[in-house]
VMD Tcl script that draws the C-alpha trace (Angstrom):
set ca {
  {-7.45 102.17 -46.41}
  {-4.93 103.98 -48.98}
  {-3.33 100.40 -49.04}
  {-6.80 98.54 -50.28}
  {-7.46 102.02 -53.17}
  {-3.78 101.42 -54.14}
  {-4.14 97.74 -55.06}
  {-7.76 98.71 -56.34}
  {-6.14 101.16 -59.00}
  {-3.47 99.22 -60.06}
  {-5.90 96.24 -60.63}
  {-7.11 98.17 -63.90}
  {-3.84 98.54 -65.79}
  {-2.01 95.23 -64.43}
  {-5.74 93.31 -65.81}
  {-5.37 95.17 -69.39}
  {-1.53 94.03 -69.67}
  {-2.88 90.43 -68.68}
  {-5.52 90.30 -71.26}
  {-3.56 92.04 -74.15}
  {-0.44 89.39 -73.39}
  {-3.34 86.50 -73.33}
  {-4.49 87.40 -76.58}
  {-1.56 88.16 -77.88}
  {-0.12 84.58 -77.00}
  {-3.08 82.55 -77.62}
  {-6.75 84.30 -78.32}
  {-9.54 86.83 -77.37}
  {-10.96 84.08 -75.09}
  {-7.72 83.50 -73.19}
  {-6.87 86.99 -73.11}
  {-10.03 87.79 -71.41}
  {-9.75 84.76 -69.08}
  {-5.89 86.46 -67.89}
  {-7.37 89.56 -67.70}
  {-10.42 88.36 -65.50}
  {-8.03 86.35 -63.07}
  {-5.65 89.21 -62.35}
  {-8.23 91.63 -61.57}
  {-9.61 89.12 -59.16}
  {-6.24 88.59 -57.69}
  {-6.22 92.00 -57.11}
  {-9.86 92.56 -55.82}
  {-9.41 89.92 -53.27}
  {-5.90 91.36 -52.56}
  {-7.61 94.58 -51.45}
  {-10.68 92.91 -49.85}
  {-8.57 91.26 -47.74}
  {-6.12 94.21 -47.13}
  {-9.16 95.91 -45.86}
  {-10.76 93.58 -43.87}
  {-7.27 93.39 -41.62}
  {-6.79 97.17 -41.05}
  {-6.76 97.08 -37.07}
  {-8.45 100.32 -37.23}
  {-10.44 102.21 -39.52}
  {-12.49 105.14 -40.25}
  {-15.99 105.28 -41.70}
  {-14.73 106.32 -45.05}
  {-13.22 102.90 -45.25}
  {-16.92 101.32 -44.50}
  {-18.10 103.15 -47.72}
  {-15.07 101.01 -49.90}
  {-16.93 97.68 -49.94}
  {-19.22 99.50 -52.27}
  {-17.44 101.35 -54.32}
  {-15.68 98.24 -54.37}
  {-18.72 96.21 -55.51}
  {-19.59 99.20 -57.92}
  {-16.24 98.71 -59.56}
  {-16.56 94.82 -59.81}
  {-20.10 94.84 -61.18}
  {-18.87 97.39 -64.25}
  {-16.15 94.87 -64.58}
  {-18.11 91.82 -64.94}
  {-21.20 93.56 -67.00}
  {-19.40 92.06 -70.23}
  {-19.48 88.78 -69.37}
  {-23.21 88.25 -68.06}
  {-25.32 89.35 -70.65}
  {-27.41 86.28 -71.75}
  {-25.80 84.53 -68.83}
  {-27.20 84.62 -65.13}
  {-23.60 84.66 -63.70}
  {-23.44 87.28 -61.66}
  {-26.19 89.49 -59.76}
  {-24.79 93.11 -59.34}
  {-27.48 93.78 -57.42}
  {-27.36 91.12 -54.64}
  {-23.36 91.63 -54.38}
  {-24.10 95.59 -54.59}
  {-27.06 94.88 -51.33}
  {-24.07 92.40 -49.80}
  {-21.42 95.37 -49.88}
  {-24.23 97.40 -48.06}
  {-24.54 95.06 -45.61}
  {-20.72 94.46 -44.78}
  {-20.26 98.22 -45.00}
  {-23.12 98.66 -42.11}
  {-22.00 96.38 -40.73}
  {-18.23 97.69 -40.42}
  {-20.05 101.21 -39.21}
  {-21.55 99.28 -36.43}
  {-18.10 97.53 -35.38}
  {-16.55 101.25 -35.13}
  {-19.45 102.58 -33.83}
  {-19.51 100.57 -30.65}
  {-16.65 98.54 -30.47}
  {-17.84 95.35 -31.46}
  {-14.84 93.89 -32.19}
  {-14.09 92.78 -36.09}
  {-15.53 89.28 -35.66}
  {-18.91 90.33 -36.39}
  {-17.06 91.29 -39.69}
  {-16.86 87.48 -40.75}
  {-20.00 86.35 -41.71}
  {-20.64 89.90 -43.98}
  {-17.30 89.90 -45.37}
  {-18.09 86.03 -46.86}
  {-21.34 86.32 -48.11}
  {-19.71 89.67 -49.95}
  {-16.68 87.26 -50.80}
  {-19.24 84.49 -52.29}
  {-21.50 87.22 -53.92}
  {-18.46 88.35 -55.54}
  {-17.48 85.35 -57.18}
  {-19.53 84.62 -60.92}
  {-21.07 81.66 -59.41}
  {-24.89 82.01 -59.51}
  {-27.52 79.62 -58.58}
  {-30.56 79.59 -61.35}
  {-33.13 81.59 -59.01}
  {-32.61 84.19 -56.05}
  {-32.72 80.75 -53.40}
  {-29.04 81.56 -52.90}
  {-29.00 85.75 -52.90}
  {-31.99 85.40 -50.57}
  {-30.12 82.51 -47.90}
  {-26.82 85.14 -48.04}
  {-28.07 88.53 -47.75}
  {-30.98 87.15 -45.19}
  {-27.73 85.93 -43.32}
  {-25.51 89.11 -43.42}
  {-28.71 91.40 -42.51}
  {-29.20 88.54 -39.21}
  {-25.68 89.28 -38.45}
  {-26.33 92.72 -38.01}
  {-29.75 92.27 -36.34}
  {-27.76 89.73 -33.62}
  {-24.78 92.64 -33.12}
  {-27.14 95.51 -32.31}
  {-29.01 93.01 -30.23}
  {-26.51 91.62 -28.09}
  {-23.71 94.27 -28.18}
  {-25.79 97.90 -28.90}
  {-29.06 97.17 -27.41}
  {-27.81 96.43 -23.94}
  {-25.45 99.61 -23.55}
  {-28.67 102.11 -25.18}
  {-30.84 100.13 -22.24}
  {-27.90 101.05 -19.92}
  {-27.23 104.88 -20.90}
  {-31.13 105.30 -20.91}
  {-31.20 103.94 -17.31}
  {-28.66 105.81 -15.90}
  {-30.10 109.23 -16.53}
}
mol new
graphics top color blue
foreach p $ca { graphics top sphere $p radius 0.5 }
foreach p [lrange $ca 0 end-1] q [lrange $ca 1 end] { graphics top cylinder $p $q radius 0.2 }
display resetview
């Protein structure tokens, strides 16, 4: 967890550097497009540092929102007038992945119900947006069936099990 904060706070000044060397070298637009592609860097960096800890607490299933918090302020400049980005669909998709992760430690799931959350949080992350909410809608639908499946198959059956025994 410290690992994934660490790379998350040294996205900011590493991201600044980048865009005052881009537009020192070339122009605003270039500095801003340095800028944007280190912080990234770093984001996924500490996505992915996260998503391998072998074992983690429930303080570390809160970070994909903060996470998502951080990345929406980020990318607030750049989609005014623009339907880039939807901080609210990748804010609901850290939700998700972060319920999901409570669930894992919760009862032992295993980390492979992790996958399918942890990409539609990866591909609500990135400023690709479909005109409409057809694409939000298929991803978060997907992530919150994920969940649905895991208490289902995996949670369901030992509550059943407990409840029967006593």
């Amino acid at each position: 967890m410290w690992r994934s904060l660490a790379i998350s706070a040294l996205s900011f000044p590493f991201s600044a550097a980048a865009f005052i060397i881009g537009w020192a070298v070339r122009d605003i637009h270039s500095g801003l497009l340095a800028g944007a592609v280190v912080f990234t860097a770093f984001f996924i960096a500490a996505l992915l540092s996260l998503l391998f800890i072998k074992s983690y607490s429930y303080l570390d299933a809160a970070l994909p929102l903060v996470f998502s918090v951080l990345w929406s302020l980020a990318l607030a400049p750049f989609s005014f007038g623009a339907s880039l980005f939807s901080a609210p669909a990748f804010i609901g998709a850290a939700l998700l992945l972060g319920a999901c992760m409570a669930m894992a430690k919760r009862y032992q799931t295993g980390m492979k119900w992790l996958i399918f959350p942890a990409l539609v949080f990866l591909y609500e992350m990135l400023p690709i947006n479909i005109p409409g909410p057809v694409d939000d809608t298929f991803a978060l639908t997907g992530a919150l069936g994920s969940i649905i499946i895991q208490f289902l198959l995996r949670v369901l059956p030992r509550l059943i099990k407990a409840g029967l025994q006593k």
